[in-house]
N, C-alpha and C positions, 0 to 999 in steps of 0.2 A: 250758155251753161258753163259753168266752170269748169275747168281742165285738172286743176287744184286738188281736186280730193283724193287722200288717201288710197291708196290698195291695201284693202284690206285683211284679215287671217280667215281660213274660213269659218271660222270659231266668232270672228267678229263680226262677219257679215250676215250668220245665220242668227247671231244675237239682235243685229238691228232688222232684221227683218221680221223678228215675231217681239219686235219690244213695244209695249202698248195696245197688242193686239190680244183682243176679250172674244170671248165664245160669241157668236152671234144671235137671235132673239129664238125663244123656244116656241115650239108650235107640237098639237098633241098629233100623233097619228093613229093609224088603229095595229094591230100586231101585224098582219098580213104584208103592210110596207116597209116594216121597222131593219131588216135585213140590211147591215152593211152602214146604220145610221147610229149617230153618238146623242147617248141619253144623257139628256140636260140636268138631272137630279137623280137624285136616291131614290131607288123602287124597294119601299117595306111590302113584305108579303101580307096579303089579307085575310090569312088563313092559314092554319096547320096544316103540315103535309109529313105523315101520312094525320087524318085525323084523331085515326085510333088506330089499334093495335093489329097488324095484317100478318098472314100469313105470304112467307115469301117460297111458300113449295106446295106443290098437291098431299096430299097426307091427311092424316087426323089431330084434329086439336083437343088434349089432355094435360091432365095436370100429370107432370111429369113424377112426382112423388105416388102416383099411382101405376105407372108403367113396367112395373114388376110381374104386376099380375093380369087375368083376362079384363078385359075392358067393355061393355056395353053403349054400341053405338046408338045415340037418341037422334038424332038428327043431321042436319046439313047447314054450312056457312059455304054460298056463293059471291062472287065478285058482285056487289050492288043489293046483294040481297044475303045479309045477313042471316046466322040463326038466333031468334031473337031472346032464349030461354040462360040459362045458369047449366054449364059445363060441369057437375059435380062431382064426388069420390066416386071412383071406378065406371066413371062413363067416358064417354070418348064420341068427338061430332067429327064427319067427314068432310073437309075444308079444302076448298081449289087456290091456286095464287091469288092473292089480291084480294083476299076474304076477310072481313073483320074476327079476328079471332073472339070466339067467345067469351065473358065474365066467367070465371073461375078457373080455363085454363089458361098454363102458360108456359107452352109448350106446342111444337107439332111436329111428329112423326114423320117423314114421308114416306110417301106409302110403297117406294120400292125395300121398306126395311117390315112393313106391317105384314102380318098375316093373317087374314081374315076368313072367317066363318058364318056364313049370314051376318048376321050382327052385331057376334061377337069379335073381341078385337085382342092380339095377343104385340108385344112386340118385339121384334126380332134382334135387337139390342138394347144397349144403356138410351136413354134419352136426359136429357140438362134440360133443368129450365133456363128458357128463351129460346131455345134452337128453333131456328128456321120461323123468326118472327122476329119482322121491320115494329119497331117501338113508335108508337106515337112521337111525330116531331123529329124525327130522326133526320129528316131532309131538311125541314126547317121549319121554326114555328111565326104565328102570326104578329105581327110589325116588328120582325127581323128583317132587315136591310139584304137584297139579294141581290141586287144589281147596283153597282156603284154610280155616279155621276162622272160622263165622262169615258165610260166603256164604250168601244163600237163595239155594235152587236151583232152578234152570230147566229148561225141557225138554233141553237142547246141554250141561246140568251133568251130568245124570242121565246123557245118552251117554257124556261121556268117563270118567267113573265106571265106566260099564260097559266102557270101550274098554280101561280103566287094570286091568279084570278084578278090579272089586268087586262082589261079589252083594249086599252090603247095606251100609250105610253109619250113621257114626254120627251121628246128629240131637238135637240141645236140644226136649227134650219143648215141644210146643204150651203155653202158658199156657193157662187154662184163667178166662176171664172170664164174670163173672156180671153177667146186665144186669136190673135193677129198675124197670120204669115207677109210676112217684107221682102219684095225684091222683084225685082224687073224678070229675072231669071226662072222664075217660080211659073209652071202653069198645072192646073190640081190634072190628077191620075185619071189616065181616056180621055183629054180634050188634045187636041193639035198641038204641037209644040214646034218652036222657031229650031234651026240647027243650033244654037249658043243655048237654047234655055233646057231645063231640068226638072223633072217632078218634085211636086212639094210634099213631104213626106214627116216634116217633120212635124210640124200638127196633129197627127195623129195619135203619135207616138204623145204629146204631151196631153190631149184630149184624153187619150185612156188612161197617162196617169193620175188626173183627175178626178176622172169618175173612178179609180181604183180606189183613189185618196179620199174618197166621200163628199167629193165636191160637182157640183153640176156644172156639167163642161157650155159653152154656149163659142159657135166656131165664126167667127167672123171673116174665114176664108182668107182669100191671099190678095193682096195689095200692093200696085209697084211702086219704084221709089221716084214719087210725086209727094213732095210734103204735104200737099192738099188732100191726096186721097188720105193718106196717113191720119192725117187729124180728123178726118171726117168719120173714118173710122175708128178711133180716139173718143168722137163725140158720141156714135152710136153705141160702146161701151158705155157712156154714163149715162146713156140713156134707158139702157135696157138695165140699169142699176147692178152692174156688174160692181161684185163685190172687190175684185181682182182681176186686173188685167196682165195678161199675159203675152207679150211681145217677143218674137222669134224674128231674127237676124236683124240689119243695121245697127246693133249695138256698138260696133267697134269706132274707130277712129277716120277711113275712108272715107272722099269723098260721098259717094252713095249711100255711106250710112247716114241716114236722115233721119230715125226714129227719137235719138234724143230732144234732136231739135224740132222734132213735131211735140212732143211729151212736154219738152218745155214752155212753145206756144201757146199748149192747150193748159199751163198754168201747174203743171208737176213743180212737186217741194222734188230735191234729187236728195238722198240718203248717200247712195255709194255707187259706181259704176268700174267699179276695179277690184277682181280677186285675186289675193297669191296661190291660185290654182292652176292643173292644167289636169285634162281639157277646161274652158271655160272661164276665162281672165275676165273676158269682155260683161257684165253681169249688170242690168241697172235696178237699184232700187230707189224706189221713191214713194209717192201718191201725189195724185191729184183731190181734192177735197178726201170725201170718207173712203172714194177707190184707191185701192193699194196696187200697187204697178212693180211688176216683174219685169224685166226685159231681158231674155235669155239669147246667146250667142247664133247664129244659124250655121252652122256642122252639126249633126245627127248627132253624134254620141256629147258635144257640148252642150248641145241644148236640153238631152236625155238627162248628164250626168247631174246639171245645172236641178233640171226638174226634181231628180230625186232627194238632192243635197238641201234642195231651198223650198220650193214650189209644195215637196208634199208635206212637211212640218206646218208651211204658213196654212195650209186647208187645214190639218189636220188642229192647229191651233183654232181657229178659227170655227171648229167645230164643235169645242170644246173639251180638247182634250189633253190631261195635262203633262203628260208626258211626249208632247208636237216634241219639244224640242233635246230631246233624251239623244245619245251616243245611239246607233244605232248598228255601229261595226259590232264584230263578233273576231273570235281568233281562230286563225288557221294555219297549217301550213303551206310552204309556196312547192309547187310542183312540178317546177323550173328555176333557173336562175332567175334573178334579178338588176337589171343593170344597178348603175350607181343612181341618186335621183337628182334632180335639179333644183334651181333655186327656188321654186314654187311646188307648192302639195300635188302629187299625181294620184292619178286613179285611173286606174288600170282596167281594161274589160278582161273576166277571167272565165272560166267555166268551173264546175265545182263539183267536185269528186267527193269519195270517203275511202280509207283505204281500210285493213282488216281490224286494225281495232279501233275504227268508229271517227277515228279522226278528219278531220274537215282538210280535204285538199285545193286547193285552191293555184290554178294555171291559167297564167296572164298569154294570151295570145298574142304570137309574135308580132302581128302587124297592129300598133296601137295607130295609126293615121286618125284624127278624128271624122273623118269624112266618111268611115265604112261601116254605113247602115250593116251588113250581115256580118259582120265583126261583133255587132251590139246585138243581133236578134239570138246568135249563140251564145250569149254570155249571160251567168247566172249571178253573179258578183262584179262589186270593185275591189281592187284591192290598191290598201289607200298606202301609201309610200309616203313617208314626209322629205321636207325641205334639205337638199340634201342629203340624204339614207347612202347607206354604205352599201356596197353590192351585196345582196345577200345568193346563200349558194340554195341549191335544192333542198328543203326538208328544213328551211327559216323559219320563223317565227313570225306573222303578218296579220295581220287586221285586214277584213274583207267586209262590206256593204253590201247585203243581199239585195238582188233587183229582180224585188217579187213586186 
């Protein structure tokens, strides 16, 4: 594999990694699963909502140009069960939320302003027409467009969905990522471990942000540094028709890093394997035929920061969604110094504050080591430093990367 390529900006390597990459095949589901998944097309509503004209208070419904005088209660409009008669001059029908307002009023009272005598109705102020009455359509009418193509959906998407009288809905199949842990040194959490070796941790953390990202995580556990097992587990990725494979440590240049040179046996085209980042230089992208192949660094917060910068655009692309590869920083202040930065883009683990008027505070933790798993599990943000940055003093100006 060549040595030769580029390091690239990370503007330029998150461009070659979502370039030519299409939403994946649509498949219908029903509402029940939809939670957290991205809608492959336009969802028109198949119906008016409301259909007719509702009462949005308890009270009585009259014509408001009668409300002067006593009023004559004829009847009753309940939720589903309408009153099905003509509201006329000087009558007045007793109406619960949610009630089809009667044909000729339009207007409704509520009833902590009415005063009422048997049947008779008087009221206890001015009343407008339209008060406290949802208008036909008001929410939305039928084959208006309510859900866009390309929205993940949330719980209040799945409702109107359902409100819009869709039993199932069409979704961009989940990606389907394969995650690989590398290294002799690795044995997973509660088996034996050698005095030299270390728990493998970082799998986890990239599996969840997977499945956070809308992609279905698939673990293909830890593997030492045997080019053979490597590839073997290489092969069971495309076998299990992993849409992306995702590879944690030997990315570097050491001899024990073997994963290129398995990646490359097993027939990888290589994109790029070098960022002007830190944490996270070491970076490969490629594919093997239609699998698209990540290879993130093995230090916890390189391979976290790695995931969030790269790993959940390409799901998220892939899912169909067209803003995968959108800025995703926000501005804040820093809530400490900042040293000066280096010749590569930093990102910072920070925690994230508000101070009294609402402002977003943002404090980089003294010890950036990328090695310290509980460095990263308190941190709420990056905050991203460019190439060279001048030291900034407390209460600067900064760009932070939420790590929700």
């Amino acid at each position: 594999m060549s040595e030769k390529k580029p390091m690239l900006s990370v503007e330029e390597a998150l461009a070659a990694i979502l370039v030519n990459v299409a939403p994946l095949e649509t498949e219908d589901a029903p509402l029940a699963v939809c939670y957290g998944r991205t809608l492959a097309r336009d969802i028109p509503a198949r119906r008016t909502q409301p259909p007719c004209a509702l009462s949005a208070m308890d009270g009585y419904a009259l014509r408001a140009a009668d409300a002067a005088g006593p009023l004559r209660i004829i009847g009753e409009s309940a939720a589903g069960k309408g009153f099905g008669a003509v509201c006329g001059a000087g009558e007045a029908v007793r109406i619960f939320t949610g009630a089809p307002v009667p044909h000729g009023a339009d207007a409704v009272l509520i009833q902590e302003e009415a005063e009422r005598d048997g049947e008779s109705l008087v009221a206890a102020g001015p009343v407008k027409a339209g008060d406290n009455i949802r208008d036909v359509g008001v929410d939305f009418t039928e084959g208006a467009i309510v859900l866009r193509a390309g929205r993940r959906l949330g719980p209040a998407d799945v409702a109107l969905a359902a409100s819009a009288d869709h039993a199932t809905l069409p979704l961009t199949r989940k990606p389907r990522v394969a995650v690989l842990s590398t290294g002799d040194e690795l044995v997973p959490p509660g088996a034996p471990r050698g005095p030299d070796q270390i728990v493998a941790s970082n799998a986890f953390a990239v599996l969840g942000l997977i499945a956070a990202s809308g992609g279905e995580p698939l673990d293909l556990g830890v593997v030492g540094d045997r080019l053979d097992r490597i590839e073997a587990a290489i092969q069971r990725a495309r076998a299990e028709k992993a849409d992306v494979l995702v590879t944690i440590g030997g990315a570097s240049v050491g001899d024990r890093d073997l994963v290129r040179g398995a990646l490359a046996r097993e027939g990888m085209e290589l994109s790029f394997w070098k960022v002007r980042m830190k944490p996270g230089k070491p970076l490969i992208h490629g594919h093997i035929g239609p699998m698209r192949v990540l290879g993130l660094p093995g230090n916890p917060t390189s391979a976290s920061v790695c995931g969030h910068l790269f790993l959940k655009p390409l799901i998220r692309a892939l899912s169909g969604d067209p803003k995968a590869g959108a800025d995703r920083s926000e501005p804040a202040l820093a809530g400490a110094a900042l040293p000066p930065g280096g010749s590569r883009r930093e990102f910072l683990r920070a925690t994230l504050t508000g101070d009294e008027e609402g402002r977003l505070i943002a404090t980089a933790h003294e010890n950036q080591d990328s090695s310290l798993s509980s460095v990263l599990a308190y941190s709420q943000a990056l905050i991203v430093r460019a190439e060279n940055a001048a030291p900034a003093p407390p209460g600067a100006q900064v760009r932070v990367i939420r790590l929700d």
